[in-house]
GUDRENTOR-65866 format. One line per 2 residues: number of its first residue (from 1); their letters; for each residue x, y, z of C-alpha. Coordinates in nm, 4 decimals. Each point is the difference from the previous one (the first is absolute). Layout:
NUM) a) X/Y/Z  ...
//
This chain:
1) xx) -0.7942/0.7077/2.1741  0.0345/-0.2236/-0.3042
3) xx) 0.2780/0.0252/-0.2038  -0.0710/-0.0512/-0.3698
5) xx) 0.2771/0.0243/-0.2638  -0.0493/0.0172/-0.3964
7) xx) 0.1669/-0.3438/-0.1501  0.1738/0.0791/-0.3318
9) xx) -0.0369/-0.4581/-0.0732  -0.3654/-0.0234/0.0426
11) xx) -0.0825/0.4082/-0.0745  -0.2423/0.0415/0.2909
13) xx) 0.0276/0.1811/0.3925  -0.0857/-0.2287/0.2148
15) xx) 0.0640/-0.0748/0.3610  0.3878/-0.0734/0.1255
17) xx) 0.0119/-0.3136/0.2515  0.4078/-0.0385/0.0767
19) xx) 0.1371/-0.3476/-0.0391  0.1103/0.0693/0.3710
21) xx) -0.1229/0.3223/0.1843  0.3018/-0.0503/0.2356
23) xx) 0.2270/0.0333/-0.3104  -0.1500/0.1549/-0.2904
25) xx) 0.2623/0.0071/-0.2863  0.0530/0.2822/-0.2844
27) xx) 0.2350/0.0432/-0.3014  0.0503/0.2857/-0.2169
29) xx) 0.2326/0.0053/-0.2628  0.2879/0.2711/0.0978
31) xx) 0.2566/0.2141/-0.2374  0.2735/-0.1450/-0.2479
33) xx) 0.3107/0.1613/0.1595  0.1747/0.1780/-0.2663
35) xx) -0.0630/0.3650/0.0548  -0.2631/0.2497/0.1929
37) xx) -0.3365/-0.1463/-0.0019  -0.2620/0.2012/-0.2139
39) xx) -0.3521/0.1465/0.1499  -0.1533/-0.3240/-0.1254
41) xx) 0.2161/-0.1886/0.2033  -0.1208/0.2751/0.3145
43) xx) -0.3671/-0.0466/-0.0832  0.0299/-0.4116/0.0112
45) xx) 0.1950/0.0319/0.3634  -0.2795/0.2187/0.1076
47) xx) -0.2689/-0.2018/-0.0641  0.1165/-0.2986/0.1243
49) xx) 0.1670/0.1550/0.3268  -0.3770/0.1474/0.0735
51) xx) -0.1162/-0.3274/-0.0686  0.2968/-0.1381/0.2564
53) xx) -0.1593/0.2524/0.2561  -0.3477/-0.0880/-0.0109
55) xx) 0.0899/-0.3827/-0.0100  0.1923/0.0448/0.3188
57) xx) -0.2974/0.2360/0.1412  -0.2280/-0.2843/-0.0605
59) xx) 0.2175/-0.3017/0.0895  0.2801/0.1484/0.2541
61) xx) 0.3420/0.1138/-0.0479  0.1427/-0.3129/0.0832
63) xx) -0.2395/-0.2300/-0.2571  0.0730/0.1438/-0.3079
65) xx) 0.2758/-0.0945/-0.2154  0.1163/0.2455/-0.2879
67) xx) 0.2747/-0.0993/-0.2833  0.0940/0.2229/-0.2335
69) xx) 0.2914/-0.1275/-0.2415  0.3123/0.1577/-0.1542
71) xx) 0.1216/-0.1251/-0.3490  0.3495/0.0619/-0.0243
73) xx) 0.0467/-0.2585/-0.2807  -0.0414/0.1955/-0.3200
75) xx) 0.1540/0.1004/-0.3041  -0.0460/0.3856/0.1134
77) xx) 0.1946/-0.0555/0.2810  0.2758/-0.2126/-0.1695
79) xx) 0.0539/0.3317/-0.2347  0.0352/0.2178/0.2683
81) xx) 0.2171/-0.1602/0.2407  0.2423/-0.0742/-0.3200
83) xx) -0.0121/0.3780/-0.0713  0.0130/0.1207/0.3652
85) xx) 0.2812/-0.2487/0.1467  0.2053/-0.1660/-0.3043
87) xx) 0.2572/-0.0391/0.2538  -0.1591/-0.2576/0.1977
89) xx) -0.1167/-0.3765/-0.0308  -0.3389/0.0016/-0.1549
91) xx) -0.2121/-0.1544/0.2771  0.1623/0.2444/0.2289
93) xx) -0.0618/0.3493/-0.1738  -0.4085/-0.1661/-0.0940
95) xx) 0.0015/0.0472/0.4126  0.1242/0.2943/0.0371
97) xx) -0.2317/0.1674/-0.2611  -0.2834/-0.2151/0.1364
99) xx) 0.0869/0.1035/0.3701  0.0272/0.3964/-0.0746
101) xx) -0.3321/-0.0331/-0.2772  -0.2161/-0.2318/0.3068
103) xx) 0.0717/0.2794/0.2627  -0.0982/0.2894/-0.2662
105) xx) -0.3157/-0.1742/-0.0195  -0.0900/-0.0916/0.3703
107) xx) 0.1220/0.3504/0.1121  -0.2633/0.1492/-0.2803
109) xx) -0.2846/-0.2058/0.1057  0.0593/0.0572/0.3382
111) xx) -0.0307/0.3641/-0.0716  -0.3362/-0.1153/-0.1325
113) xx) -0.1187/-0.0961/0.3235  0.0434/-0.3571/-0.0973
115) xx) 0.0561/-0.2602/0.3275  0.2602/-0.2405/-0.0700
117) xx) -0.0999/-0.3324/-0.1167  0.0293/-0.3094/0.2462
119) xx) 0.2493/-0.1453/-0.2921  0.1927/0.1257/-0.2415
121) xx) 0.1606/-0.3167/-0.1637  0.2855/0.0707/-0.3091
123) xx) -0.0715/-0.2389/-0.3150  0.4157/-0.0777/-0.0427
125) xx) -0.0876/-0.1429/0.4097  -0.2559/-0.3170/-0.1055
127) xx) 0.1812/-0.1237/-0.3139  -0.0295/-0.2957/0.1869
129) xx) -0.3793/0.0461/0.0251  -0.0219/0.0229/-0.3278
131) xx) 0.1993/-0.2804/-0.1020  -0.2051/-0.2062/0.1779
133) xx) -0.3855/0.1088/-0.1621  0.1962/-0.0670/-0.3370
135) xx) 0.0631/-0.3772/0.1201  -0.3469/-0.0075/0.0823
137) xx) -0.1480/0.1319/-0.3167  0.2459/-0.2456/-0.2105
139) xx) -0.0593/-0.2713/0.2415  -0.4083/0.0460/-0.0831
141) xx) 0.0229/0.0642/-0.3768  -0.0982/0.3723/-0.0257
143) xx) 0.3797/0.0829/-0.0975  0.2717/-0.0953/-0.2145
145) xx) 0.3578/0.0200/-0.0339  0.1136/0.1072/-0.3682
147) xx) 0.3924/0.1480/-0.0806  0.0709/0.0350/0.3698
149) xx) -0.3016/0.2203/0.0270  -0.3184/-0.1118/0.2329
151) xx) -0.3673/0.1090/-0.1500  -0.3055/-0.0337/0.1508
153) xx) -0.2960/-0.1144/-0.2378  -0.3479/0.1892/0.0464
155) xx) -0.1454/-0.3040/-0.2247  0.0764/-0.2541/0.2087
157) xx) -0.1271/0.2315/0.3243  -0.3094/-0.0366/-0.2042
159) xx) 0.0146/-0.3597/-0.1212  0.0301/-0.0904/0.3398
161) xx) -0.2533/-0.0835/0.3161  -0.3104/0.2468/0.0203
163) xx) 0.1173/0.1331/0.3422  0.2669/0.1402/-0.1242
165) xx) -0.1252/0.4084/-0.1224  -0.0059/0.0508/-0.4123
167) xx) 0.3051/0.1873/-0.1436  -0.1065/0.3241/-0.1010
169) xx) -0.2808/0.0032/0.3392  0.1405/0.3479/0.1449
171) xx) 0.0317/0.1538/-0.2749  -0.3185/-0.1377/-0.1434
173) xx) 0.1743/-0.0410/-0.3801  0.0007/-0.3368/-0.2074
175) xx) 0.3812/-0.0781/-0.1069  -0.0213/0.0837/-0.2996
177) xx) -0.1039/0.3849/0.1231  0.2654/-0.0140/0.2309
179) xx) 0.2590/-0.0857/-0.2725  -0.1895/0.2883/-0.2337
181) xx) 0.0160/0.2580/0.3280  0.3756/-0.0962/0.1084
183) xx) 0.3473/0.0092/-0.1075  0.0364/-0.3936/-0.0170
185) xx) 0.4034/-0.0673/-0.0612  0.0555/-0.2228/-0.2852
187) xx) 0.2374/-0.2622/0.0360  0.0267/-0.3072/-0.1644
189) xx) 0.0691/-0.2610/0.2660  -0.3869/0.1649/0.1656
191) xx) -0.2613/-0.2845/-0.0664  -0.2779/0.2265/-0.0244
193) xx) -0.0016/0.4211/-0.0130  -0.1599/0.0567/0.3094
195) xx) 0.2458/-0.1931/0.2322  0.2149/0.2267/0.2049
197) xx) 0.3302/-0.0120/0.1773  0.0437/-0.1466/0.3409
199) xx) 0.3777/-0.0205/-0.0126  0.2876/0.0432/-0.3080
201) xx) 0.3847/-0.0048/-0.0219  0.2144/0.2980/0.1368
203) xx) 0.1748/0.2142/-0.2654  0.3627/0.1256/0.0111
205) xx) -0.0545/0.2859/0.2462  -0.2767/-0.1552/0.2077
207) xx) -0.0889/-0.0645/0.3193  -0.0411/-0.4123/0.0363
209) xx) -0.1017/-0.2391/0.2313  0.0325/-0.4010/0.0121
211) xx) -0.3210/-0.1536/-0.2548  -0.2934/-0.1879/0.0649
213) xx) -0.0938/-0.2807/-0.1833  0.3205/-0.1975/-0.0655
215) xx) 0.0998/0.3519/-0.2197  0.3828/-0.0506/-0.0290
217) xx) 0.0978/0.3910/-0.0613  -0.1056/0.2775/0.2737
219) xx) -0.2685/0.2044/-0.0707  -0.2198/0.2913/0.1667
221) xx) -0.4020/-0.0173/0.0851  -0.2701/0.1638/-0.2189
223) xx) -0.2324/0.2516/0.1441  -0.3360/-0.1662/0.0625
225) xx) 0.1909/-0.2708/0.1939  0.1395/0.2254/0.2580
227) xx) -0.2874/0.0948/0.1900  -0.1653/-0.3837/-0.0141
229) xx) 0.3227/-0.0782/0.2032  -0.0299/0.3126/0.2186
231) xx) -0.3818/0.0175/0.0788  0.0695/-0.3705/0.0702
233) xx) 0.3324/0.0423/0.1960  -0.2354/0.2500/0.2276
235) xx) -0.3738/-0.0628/0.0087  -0.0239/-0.3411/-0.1197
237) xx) -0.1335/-0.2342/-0.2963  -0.3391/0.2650/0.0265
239) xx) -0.0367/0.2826/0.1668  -0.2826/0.2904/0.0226
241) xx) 0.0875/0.2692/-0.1941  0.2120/0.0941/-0.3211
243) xx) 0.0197/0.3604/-0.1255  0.1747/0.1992/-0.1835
245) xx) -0.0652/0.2501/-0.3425  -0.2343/-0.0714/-0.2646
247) xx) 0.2992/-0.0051/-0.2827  0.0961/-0.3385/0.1789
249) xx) -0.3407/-0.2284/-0.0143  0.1842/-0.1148/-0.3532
251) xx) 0.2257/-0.1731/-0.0141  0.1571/0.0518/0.3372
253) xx) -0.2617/-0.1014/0.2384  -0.1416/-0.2620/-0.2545
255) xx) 0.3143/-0.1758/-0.0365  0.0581/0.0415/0.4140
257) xx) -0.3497/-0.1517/0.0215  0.0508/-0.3129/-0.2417
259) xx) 0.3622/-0.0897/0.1609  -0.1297/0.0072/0.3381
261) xx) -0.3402/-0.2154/-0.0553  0.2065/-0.2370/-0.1981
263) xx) 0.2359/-0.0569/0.2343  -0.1562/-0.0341/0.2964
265) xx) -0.3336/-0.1697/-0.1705  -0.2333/0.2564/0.1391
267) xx) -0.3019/0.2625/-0.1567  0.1438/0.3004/0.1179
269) xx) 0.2996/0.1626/0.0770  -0.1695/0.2865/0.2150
271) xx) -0.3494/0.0354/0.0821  -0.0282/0.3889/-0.1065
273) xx) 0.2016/0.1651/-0.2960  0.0243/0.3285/0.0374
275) xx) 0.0829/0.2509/-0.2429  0.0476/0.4032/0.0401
277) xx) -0.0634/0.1924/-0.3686  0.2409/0.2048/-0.1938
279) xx) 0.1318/0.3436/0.0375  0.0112/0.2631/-0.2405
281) xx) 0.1365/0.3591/0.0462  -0.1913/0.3214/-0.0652
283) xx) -0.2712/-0.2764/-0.2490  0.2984/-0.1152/-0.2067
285) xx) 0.1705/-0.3257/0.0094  0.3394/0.0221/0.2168
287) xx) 0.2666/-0.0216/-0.1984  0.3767/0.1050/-0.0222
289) xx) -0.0548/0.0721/-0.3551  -0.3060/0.2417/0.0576
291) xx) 0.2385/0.2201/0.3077  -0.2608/-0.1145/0.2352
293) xx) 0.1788/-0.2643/0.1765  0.0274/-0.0089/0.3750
295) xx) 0.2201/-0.1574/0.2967  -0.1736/-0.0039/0.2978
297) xx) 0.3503/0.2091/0.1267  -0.0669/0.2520/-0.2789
299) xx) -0.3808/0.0863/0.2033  0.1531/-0.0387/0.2943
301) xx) 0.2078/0.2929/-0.0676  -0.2631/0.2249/-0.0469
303) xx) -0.2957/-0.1711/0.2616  -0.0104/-0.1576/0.3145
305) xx) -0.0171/-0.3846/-0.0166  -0.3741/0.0291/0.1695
307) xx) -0.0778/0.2214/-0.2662  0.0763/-0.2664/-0.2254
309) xx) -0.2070/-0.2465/0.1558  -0.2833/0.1744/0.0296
311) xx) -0.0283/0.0725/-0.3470  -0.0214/-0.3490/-0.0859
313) xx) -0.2383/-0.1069/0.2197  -0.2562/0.2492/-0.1110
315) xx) -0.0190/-0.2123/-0.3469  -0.1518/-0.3642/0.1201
317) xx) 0.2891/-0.2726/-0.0614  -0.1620/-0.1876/-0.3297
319) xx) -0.0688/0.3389/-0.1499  0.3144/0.1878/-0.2295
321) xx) 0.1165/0.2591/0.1833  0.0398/0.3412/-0.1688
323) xx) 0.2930/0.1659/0.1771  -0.0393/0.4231/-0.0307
325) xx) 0.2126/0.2725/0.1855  -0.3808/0.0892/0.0747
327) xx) -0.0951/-0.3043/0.2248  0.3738/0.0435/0.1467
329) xx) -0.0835/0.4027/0.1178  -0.3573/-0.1204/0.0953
331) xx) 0.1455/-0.3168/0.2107  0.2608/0.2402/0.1771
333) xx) -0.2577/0.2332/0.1356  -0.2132/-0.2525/0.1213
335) xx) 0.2999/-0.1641/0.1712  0.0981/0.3892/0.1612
337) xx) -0.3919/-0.0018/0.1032  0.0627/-0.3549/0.2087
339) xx) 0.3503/0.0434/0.1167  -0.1589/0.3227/0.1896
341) xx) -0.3298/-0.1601/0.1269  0.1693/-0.3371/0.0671
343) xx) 0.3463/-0.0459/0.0243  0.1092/0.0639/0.3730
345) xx) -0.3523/-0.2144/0.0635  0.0968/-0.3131/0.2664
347) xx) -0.1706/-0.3209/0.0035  -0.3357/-0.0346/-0.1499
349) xx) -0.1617/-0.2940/-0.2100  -0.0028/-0.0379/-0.3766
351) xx) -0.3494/0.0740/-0.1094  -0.2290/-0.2581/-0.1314
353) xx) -0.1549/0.1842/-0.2542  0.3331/0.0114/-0.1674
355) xx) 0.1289/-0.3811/0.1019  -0.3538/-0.0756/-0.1346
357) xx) 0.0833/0.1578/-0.3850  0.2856/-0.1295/0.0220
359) xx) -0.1075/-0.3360/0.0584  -0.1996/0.0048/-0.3232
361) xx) 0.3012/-0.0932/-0.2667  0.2073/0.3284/0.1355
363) xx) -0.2598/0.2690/-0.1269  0.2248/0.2479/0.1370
365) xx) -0.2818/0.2637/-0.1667  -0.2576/-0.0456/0.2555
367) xx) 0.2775/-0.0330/0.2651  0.1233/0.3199/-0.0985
369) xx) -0.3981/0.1514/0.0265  0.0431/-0.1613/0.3635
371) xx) 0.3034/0.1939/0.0679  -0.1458/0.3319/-0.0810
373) xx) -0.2895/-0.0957/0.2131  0.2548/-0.0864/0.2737
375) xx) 0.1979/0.3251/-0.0527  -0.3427/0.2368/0.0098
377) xx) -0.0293/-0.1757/0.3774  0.3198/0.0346/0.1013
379) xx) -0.0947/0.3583/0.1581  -0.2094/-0.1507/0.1980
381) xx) 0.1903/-0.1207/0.2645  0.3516/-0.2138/0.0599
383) xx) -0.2009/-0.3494/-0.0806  -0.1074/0.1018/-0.2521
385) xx) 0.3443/0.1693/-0.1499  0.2112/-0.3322/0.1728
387) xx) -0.2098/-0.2162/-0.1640  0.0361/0.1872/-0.3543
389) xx) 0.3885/-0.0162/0.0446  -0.0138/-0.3749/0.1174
391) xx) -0.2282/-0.0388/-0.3500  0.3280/0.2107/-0.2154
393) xx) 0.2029/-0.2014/0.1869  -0.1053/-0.3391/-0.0909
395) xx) -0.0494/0.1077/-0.3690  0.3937/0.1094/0.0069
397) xx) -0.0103/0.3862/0.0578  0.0712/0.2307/0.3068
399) xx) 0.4234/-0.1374/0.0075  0.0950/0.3606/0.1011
401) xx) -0.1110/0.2265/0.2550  -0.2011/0.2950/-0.0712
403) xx) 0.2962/0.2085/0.0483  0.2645/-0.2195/-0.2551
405) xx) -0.3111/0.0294/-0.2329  -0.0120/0.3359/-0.0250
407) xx) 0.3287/0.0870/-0.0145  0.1158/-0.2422/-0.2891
409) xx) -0.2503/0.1344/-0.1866  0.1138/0.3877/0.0185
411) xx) 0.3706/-0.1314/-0.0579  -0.1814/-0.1637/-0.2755
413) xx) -0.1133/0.3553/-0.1544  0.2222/0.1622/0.1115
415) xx) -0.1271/0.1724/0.2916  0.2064/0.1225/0.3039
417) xx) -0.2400/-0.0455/0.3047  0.2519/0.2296/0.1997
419) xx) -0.0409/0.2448/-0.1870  -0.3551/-0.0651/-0.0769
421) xx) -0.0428/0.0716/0.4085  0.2324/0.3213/0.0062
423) xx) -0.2238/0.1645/-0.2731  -0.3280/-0.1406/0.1974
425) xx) 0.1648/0.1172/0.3095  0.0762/0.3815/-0.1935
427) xx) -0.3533/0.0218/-0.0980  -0.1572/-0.0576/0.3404
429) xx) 0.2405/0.3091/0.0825  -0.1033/0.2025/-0.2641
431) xx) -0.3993/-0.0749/0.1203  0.0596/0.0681/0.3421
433) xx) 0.1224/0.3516/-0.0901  -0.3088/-0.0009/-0.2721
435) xx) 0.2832/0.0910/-0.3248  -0.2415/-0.2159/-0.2209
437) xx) 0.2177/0.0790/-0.2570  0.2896/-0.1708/0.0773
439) xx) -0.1969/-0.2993/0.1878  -0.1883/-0.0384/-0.3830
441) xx) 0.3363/0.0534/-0.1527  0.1547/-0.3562/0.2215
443) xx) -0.3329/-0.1523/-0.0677  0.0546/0.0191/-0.4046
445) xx) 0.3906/-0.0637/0.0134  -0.1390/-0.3618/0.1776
447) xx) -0.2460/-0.0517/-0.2450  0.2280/0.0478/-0.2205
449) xx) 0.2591/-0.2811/0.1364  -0.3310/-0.2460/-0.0027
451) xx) -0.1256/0.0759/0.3314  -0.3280/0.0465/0.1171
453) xx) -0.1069/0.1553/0.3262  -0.2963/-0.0751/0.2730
455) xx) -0.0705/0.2761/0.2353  -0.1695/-0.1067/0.2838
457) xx) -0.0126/0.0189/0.3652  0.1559/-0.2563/0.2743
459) xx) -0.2125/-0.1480/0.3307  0.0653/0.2928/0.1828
461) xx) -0.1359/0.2521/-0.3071  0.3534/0.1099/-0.0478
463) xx) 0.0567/0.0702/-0.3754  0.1920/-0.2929/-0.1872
465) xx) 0.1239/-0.0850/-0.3587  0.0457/-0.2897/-0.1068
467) xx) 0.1525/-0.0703/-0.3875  -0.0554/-0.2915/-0.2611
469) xx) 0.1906/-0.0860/-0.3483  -0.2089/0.1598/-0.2918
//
């Protein structure tokens, strides 16, 4: 099967070639490590970790690389550790609230069903990395150093050899819309208003490194620089794909794109951008100020992680995704319908039908059709329900047994399943002697507790009850 991928550069799904099928090379851009990541941050790890899966389905385990950064240089961060450990030496409290904020973050995504990517690299780790694409970009004229600050200059990007992309390509905005669209900081040693930090002196307070550029005075790295140096640092001068949300095609990934072309004198950066859209909750924007802003550990709380998942794949990865408690309640029975058809399933083969939808940019729509296809088979016989778990497997699901399912999710409302049996077991008493009364008495006190019962009759025609959550 072909894999084709939407590209945000040249807006068009076309067919994905790897630079190197015996290494094909991803980077998404991971969380700023200051505090609990929000549901946006959940939906971008999804989308890219599926992506991750059917890369590796495609390509082997073994051949496909997968970086995912951590930013813990930022201002948040600064604040926080200050606040948290004043006791301590500044670099050394920014690690211990970046250590405690990264595992919050990896533990939540895990819950997500999200595999762990091949590399996790930390931007305070390739300072050196990043020291080094500044030379270049000096070296070749596309930045400047001006009050112990380095900028880089999108007018000479543009200025310069046609190989070299256009400033403003990803985006698809002339400069002077992106200095009309942008918060452009004015300062007055800044040549021109659309040229943008690469490095600038530390502050009182401040984390601070060694300079580039013959900068006398430490200073710390700008944003857009860090994941040039790591993408570079881990997949090379160009690589195959670059995702991440649609909130960072400007100016993050355009300013990532123009460093790394001009410093390494290519056309490209990565072959594929890839961008997931944004996330709204209940068809508002998310916001703290609105009361309708979630951590991924606030859902968590209340859902399983698979839950979770499945939510957001049922909205295709370019499209906004409206989270509701609806699609939440309507993704949880779905996943109680599989976990009891599937889950204690061995071995089996990941259908095509589904590696086949989601070979077409991830339309995880049609690959859900396929699954409900595969689930209406899975009575059939143990291929055909093997084969369906194999498919749930792949795609992230099926992490518990059918047993672990079940019961988290009566702890989850509540529901004793001991006593839940007991009553069951009081009923089938009060049948055999034929007091209706009391057996229709236990069957509304379970309804009432959520529970729903199936009479029916074993493989020897002895009578049986089974029970189900409401």
């Amino acid at each position: 099967m072909q894999l084709r991928f939407y590209d945000t550069l040249s807006r068009e799904k076309r067919p994905f070639v790897p630079l190197d099928a015996s290494n094909v090379r991803m980077y998404a851009c991971g969380p700023t490590v200051y505090d609990f990541a929000h549901i946006g941050n959940g939906r971008a790890a999804i989308v890219f970790d599926l992506l991750f899966r059917v890369l590796r389905h495609h390509y082997g385990a073994d051949h496909v690389t997968y970086v995912r950064n951590i930013t813990d240089v930022d201002d948040k961060i600064n604040a926080r550790a200050a606040r948290d450990y004043p006791d301590l030496p500044l670099n050394e409290a920014i690690r211990k609230v970046t250590e405690q904020t990264y595992q919050q973050y990896q533990d939540d995504v895990t819950a997500l069903g999200c595999l762990a990517p091949t590399v996790q690299p930390r931007a305070t780790e390739h300072i050196g990395e990043m020291r080094a694409i500044i030379e270049k970009l000096v070296a070749g004229g596309f930045a400047y150093v001006a009050e112990d600050h380095v900028l880089f200059s999108p007018q000479a990007m543009n200025a310069a050899d046609k190989m070299l992309p256009r400033y403003g390509a990803l985006a698809r905005r002339s400069l002077d819309e992106m200095i009309a669209g942008a918060r452009v900081d004015v300062a007055p040693y800044k040549r021109d208003a659309t040229d943008f930090v690469l490095w600038k002196p530390s502050k009182p307070g401040e984390p601070s490194w060694p300079s580039p550029a013959g900068i006398a005075v430490e200073g710390r790295p700008g944003w857009h620089i860090e994941c040039s140096a790591m993408a570079w640092k881990h997949l090379g001068e160009r690589f195959d794909i670059h995702g991440g949300g649609i909130d960072l095609v400007f100016p993050h990934h355009e300013n990532e794109l123009a460093q790394t072309c001009c410093a390494f004198h290519t056309d490209r950066m990565a072959n594929f951008w890839m961008h997931n859209g944004f996330l709204q909750v209940e068809s508002e924007k998310m916001s703290k100020s609105l009361g309708n802003f979630f951590t991924i550990r606030d859902l968590l709380a209340d859902w399983p992680g698979e839950v979770l998942r499945l939510t957001m794949l049922k909205t295709h990865y370019r499209s906004p995704l409206d989270w509701t408690l609806k699609s939440a309640e309507e993704s949880a029975r779905t996943l109680d319908d599989w976990y009891a058809a599937a889950a204690d399933a061995k071995g089996g083969t990941p259908a095509p039908a589904a590696i086949e939808a989601l070979s077409d940019d991830l339309n995880t729509a049609q690959m859900l059709a396929a699954l409900h296809a595969l689930r209406h088979q899975a009575g059939a016989g143990e291929k055909a329900r093997a084969d369906f778990a194999a498919t749930l497997r792949m795609l992230g699901f099926l992490s518990q047994t059918a047993a672990d399912w079940k019961g988290r999710r009566q702890q989850a409302v509540g529901i004793d399943a001991a006593q839940v049996e007991r009553l069951i077991s009081d009923r089938a008493a009060a049948r055999a002697r034929k007091d209706f009364k009391e057996s229709d008495r236990i069957r509304d006190e379970l309804v009432a507790m959520g529970v729903v019962l199936k009479d029916g009759k074993d493989k020897d025609g002895k009578p049986v009850t089974t029970w189900e959550m409401a």
